[in-house]
Every structure is written in structure tokens, then in C-alpha cells.
N, C-alpha and C positions, 0 to 999 in steps of 0.2 A: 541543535537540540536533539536528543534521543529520544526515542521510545519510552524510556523511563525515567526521565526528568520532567517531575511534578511542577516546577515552578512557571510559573505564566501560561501551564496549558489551558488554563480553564479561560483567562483572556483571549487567546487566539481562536479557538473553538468553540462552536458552541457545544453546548451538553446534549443530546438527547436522551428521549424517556427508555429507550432501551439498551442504551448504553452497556449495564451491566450484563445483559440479554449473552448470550453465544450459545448458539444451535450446534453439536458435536463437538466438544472438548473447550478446552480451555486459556488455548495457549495466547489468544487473541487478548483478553482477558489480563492477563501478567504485564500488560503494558500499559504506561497511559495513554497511548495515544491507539486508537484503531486502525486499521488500512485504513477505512473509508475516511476517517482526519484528515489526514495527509492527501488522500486523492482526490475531495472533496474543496482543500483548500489548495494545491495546486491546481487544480483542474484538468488530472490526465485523463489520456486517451484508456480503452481496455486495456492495452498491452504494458506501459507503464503503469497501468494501476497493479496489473498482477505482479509485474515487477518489484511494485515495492510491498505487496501482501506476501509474496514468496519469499523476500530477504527478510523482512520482520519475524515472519511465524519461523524461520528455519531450523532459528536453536532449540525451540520449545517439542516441533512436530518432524519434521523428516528429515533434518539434517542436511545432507550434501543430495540430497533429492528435490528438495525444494531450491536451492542454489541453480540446480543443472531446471531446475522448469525456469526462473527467471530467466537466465541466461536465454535460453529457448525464445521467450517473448521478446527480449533485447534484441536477437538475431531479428525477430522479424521485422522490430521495428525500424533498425538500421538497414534493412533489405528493403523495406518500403518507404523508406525515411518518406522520401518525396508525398507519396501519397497520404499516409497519416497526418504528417504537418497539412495539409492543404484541405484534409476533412475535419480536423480537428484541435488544427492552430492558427484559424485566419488574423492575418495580420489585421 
């Protein structure tokens, strides 16, 4: 499911009262789904959550800058695979 495939998001997620809310622009906004949706229902770490707020907002806000910050995050977390799994994916 993408970002802007309206059918069964309201199922999967629940809504919040500020949903429509975004503090400094808009681009979060143009989607149905928010970062925090998606990190909130997979339950990631910070650096996978920034991962997946920086590949969403990219086309709307900074383009191949926002790409080169996830990437960034992905490096660390495969640099500490070990440690992040163990703080924040106990089996």
C-alpha cells in the first residue's frame, strides 16, 4: 500500500484529533498516510522511522537531500544492526 492509497487506511490505523495538524509546510499532509502511521504501526526504531519520514516527504520537500539523510540513517543502522535489534527488537 502506498502513501496515497485511500482504501482500507482508516481500518488499519487509527485517526487522530490532529491529523490534519502539520507544523512548517505541508508536504506530510498530501498523503494519507503520515510517517508516524507507518512507524507507529510497524514499530520502528528512530533511525528506521527517519528512514521512512525522509523517503515519503522527498518528492514534496527536498528532493535527493532527503534520500542522501535516509540513506544516512540506514548506514547507521546496518553499522549497528547488532545493537539496535537488541534495544529495540527483543525477540
Amino acid at each position: 500500500m502506498d502513501g496515497n492509497n485511500k482504501e482500507g487506511v482508516n481500518q488499519l490505523l487509527p485517526k487522530y484529533s490532529n491529523q490534519a495538524k502539520q507544523v512548517g509546510g505541508d508536504h506530510y499532509k498530501q498523503t494519507t498516510l503520515q510517517p508516524w502511521d507507518v512507524i507507529s504501526a510497524w514499530s520502528l526504531d528512530p533511525w528506521l522511522a527517519n528512514v521512512v519520514k525522509y523517503v515519503q516527504r522527498h518528492q514534496r520537500k527536498n528532493g535527493r537531500e532527503d534520500l542522501l539523510k535516509a540513506v544516512h540513517y540506514l548506514e547507521y543502522v546496518i553499522e549497528n544492526y547488532d545493537l539496535v535489534k537488541s534495544k529495540y527488537y527483543k525477540e
